[in-house]
DRENDOTOR-230202 format. One record per residue: residue in one letter; residue number from 0; x negated, y negated, z negated of N, C-alpha, C in turn. Coordinates in nm, 2 decimals, decimal comma, always signed. Each point is the difference from the previous one (the first is absolute). Layout:
% residues N
type->A	seq->NUM	n.X->X	n.Y->Y	n.Z->Z	ca.X->X	ca.Y->Y	ca.Z->Z	c.X->X	c.Y->Y	c.Z->Z
...
% end
This chain:
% residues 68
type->X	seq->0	n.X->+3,15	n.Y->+7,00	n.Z->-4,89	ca.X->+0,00	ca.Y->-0,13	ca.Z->-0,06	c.X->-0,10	c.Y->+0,00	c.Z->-0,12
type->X	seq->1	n.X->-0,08	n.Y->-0,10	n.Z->-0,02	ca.X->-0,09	ca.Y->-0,01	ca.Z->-0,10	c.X->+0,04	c.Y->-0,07	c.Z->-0,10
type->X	seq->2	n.X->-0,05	n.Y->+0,04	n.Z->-0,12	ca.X->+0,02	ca.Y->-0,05	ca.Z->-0,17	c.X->-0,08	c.Y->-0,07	c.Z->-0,06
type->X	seq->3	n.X->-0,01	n.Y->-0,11	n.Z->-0,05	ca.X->-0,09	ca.Y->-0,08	ca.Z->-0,09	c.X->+0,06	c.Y->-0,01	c.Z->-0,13
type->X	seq->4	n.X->-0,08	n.Y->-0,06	n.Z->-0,09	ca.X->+0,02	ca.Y->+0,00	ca.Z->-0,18	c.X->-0,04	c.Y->-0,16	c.Z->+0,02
type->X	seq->5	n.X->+0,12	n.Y->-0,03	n.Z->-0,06	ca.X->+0,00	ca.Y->-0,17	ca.Z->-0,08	c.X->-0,01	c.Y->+0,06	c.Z->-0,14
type->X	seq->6	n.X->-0,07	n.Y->-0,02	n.Z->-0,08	ca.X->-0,09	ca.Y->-0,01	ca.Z->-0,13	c.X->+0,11	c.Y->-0,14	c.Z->-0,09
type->X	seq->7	n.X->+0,08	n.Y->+0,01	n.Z->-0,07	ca.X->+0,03	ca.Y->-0,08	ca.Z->-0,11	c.X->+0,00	c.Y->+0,02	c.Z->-0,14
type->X	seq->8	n.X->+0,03	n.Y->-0,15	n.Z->-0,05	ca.X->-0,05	ca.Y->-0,04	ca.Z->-0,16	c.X->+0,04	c.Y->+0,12	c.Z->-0,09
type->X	seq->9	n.X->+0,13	n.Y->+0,04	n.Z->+0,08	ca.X->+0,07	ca.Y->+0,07	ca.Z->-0,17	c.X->+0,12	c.Y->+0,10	c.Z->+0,06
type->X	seq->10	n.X->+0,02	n.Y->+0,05	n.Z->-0,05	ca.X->+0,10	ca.Y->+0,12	ca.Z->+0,06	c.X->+0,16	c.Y->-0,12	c.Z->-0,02
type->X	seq->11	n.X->+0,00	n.Y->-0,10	n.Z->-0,07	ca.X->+0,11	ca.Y->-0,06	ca.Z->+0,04	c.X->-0,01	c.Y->-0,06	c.Z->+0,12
type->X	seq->12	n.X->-0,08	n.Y->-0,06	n.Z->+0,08	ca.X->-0,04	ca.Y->-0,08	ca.Z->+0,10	c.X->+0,02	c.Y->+0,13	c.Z->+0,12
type->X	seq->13	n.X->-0,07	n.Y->+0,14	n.Z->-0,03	ca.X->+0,03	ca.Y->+0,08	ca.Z->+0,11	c.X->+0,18	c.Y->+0,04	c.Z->+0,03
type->X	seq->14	n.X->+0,06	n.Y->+0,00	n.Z->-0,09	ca.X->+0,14	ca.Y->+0,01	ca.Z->-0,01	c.X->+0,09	c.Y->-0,12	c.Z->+0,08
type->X	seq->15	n.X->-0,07	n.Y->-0,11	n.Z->-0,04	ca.X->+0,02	ca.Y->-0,12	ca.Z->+0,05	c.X->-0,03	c.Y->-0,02	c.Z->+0,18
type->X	seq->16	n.X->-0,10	n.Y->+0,07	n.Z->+0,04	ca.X->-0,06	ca.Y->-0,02	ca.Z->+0,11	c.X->+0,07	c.Y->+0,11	c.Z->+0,10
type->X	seq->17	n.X->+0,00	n.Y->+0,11	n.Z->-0,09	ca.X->+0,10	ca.Y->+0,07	ca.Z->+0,08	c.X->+0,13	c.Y->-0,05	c.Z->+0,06
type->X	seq->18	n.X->+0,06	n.Y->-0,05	n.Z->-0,08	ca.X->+0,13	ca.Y->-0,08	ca.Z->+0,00	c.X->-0,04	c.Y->-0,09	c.Z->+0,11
type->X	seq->19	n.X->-0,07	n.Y->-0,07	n.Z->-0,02	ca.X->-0,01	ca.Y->-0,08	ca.Z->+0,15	c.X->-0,04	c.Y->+0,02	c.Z->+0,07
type->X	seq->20	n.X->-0,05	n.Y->+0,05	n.Z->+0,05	ca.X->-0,02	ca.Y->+0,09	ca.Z->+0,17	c.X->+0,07	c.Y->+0,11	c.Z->+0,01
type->X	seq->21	n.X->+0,12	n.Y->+0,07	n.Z->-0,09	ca.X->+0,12	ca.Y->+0,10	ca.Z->+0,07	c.X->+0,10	c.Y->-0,13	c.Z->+0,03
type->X	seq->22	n.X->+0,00	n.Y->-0,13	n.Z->-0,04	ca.X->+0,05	ca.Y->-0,06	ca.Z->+0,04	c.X->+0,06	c.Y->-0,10	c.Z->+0,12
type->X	seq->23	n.X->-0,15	n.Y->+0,05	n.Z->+0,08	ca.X->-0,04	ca.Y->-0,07	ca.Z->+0,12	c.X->-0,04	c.Y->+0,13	c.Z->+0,05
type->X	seq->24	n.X->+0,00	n.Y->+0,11	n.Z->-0,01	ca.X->+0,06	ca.Y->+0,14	ca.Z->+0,12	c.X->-0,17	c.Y->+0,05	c.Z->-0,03
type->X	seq->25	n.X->-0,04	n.Y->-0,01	n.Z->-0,08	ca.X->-0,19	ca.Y->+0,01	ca.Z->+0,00	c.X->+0,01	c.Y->+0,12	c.Z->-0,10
type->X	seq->26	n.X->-0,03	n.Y->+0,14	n.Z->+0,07	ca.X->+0,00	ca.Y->+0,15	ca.Z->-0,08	c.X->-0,13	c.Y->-0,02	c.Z->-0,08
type->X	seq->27	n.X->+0,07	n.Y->+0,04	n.Z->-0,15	ca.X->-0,15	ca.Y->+0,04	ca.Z->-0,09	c.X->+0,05	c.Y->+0,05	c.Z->-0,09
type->X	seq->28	n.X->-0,13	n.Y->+0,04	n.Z->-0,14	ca.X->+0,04	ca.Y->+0,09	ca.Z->-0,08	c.X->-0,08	c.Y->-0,09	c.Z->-0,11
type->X	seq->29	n.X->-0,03	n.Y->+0,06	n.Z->-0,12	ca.X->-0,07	ca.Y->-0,06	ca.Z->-0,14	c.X->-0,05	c.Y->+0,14	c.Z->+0,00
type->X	seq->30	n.X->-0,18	n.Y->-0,02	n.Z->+0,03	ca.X->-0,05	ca.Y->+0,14	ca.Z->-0,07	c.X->-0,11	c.Y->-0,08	c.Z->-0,06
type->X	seq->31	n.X->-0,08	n.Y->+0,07	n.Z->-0,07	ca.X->-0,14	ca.Y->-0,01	ca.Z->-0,11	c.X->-0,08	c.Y->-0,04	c.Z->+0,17
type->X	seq->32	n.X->-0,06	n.Y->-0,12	n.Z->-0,07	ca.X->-0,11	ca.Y->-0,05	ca.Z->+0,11	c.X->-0,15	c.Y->+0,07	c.Z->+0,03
type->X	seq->33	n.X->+0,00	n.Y->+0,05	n.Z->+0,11	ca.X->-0,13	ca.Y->+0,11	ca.Z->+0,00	c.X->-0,11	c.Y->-0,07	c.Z->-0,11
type->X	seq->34	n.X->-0,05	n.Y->+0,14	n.Z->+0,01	ca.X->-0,12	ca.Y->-0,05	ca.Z->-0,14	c.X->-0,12	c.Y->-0,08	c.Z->+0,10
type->X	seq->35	n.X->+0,00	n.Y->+0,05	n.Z->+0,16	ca.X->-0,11	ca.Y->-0,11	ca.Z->+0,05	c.X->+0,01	c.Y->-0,14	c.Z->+0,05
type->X	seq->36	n.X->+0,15	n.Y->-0,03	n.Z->-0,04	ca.X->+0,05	ca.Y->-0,13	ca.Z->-0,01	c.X->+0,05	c.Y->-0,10	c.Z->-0,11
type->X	seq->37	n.X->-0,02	n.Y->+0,07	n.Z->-0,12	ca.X->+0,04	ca.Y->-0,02	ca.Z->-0,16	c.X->-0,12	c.Y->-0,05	c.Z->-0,04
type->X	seq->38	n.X->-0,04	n.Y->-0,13	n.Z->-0,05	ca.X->-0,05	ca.Y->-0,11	ca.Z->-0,02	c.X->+0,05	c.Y->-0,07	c.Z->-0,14
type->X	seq->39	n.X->+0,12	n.Y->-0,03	n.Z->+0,03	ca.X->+0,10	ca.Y->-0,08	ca.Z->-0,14	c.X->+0,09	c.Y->+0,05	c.Z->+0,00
type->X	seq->40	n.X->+0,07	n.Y->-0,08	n.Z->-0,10	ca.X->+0,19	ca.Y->+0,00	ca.Z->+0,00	c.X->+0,05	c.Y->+0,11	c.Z->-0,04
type->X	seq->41	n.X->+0,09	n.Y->+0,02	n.Z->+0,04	ca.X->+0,11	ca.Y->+0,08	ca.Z->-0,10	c.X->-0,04	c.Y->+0,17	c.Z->+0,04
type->X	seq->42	n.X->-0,08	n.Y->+0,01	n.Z->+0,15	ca.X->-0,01	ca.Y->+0,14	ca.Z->+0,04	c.X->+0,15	c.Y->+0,05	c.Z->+0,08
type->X	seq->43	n.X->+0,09	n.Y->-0,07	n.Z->+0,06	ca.X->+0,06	ca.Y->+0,03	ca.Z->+0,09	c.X->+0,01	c.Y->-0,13	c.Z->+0,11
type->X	seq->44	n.X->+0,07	n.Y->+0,06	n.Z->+0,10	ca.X->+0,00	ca.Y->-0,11	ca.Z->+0,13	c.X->+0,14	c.Y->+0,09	c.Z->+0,09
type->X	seq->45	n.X->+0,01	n.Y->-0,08	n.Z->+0,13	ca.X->+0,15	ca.Y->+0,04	ca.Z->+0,09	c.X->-0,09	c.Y->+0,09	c.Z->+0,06
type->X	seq->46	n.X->+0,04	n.Y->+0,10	n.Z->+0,08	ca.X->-0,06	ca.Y->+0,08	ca.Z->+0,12	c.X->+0,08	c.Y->-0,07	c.Z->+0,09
type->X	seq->47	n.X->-0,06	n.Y->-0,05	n.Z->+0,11	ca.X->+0,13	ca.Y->-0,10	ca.Z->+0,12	c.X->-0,06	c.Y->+0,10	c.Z->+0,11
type->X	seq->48	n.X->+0,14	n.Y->+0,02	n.Z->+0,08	ca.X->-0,03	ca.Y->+0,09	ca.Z->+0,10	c.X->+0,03	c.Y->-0,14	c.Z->+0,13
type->X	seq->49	n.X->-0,12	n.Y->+0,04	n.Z->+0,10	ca.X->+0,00	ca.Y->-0,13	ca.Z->+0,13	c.X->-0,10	c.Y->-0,11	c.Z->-0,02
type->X	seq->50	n.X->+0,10	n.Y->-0,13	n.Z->-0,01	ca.X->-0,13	ca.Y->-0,10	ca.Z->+0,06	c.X->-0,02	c.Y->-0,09	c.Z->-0,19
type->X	seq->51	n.X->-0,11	n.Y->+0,06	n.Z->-0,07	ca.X->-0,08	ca.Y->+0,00	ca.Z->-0,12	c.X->+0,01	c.Y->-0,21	c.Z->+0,00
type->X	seq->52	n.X->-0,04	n.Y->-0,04	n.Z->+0,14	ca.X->+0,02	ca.Y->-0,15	ca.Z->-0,05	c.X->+0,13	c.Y->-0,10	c.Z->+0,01
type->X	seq->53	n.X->+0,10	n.Y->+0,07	n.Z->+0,08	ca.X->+0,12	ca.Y->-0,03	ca.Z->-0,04	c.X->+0,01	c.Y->-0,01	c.Z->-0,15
type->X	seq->54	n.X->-0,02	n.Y->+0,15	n.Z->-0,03	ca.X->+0,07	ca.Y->+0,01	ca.Z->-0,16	c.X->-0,07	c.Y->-0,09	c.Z->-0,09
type->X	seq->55	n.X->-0,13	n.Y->-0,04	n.Z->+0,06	ca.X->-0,06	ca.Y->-0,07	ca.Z->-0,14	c.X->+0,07	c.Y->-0,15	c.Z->+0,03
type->X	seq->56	n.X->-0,02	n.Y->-0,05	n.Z->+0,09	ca.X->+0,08	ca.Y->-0,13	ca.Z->+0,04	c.X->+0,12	c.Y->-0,01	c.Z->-0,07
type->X	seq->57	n.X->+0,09	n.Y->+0,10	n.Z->+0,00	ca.X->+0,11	ca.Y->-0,03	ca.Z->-0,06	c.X->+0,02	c.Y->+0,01	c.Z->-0,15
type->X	seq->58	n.X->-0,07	n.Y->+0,09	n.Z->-0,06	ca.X->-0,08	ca.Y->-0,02	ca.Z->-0,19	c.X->-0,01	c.Y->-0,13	c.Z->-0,02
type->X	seq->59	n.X->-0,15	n.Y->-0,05	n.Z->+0,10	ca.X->-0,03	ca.Y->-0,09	ca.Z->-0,01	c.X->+0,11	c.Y->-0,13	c.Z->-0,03
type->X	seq->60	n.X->+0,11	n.Y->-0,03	n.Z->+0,10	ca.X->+0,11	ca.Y->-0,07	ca.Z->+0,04	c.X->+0,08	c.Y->+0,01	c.Z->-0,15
type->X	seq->61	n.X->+0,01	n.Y->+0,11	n.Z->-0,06	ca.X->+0,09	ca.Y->+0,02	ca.Z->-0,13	c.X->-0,06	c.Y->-0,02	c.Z->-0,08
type->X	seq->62	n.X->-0,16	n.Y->-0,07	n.Z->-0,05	ca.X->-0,03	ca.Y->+0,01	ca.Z->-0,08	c.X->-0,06	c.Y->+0,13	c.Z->-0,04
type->X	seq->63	n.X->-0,03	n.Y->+0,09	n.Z->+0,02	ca.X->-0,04	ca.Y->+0,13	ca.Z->-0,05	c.X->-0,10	c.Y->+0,00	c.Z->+0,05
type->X	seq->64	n.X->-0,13	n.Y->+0,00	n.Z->-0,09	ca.X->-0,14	ca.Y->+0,02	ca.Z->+0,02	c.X->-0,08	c.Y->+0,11	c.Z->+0,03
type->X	seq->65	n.X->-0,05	n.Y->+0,01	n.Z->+0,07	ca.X->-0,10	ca.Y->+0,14	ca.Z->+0,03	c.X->-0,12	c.Y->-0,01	c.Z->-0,01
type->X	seq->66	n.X->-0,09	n.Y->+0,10	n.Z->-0,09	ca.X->-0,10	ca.Y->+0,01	ca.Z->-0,05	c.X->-0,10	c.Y->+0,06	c.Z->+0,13
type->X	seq->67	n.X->+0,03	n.Y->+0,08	n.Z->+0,05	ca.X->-0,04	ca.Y->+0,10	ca.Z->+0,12	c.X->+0,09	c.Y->+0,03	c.Z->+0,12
% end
């Protein structure tokens, strides 16, 4: 199964984001956003394990913005 990095504003937002996709059955974690994906923001993002545009869809849906 493959892993992508959603990139958000603030380690509150990653907290937040996590919460919504273990909510809707979507496995991830909060790690430091690779350094060849770190651009802006706070320096952390979800690790989502599976389908990377579900998870953003559903941030997206909650309000929760993604930088990357």
């Amino acid at each position: 199964m493959s892993e992508c990095y959603l990139s958000l504003v603030s380690l509150t937002y990653a907290y937040k984001a996590k919460e919504s996709l273990r909510r809707r059955g979507i496995s991830c974690r909060i790690v430091y956003t690779p350094e060849h994906l770190h651009t802006r923001g706070c320096g952390y993002s979800v690790a989502v394990q599976g389908d990377c545009e579900r998870a953003a869809r559903v941030l997206r849906q909650d309000g929760i913005k993604i930088l990357n």
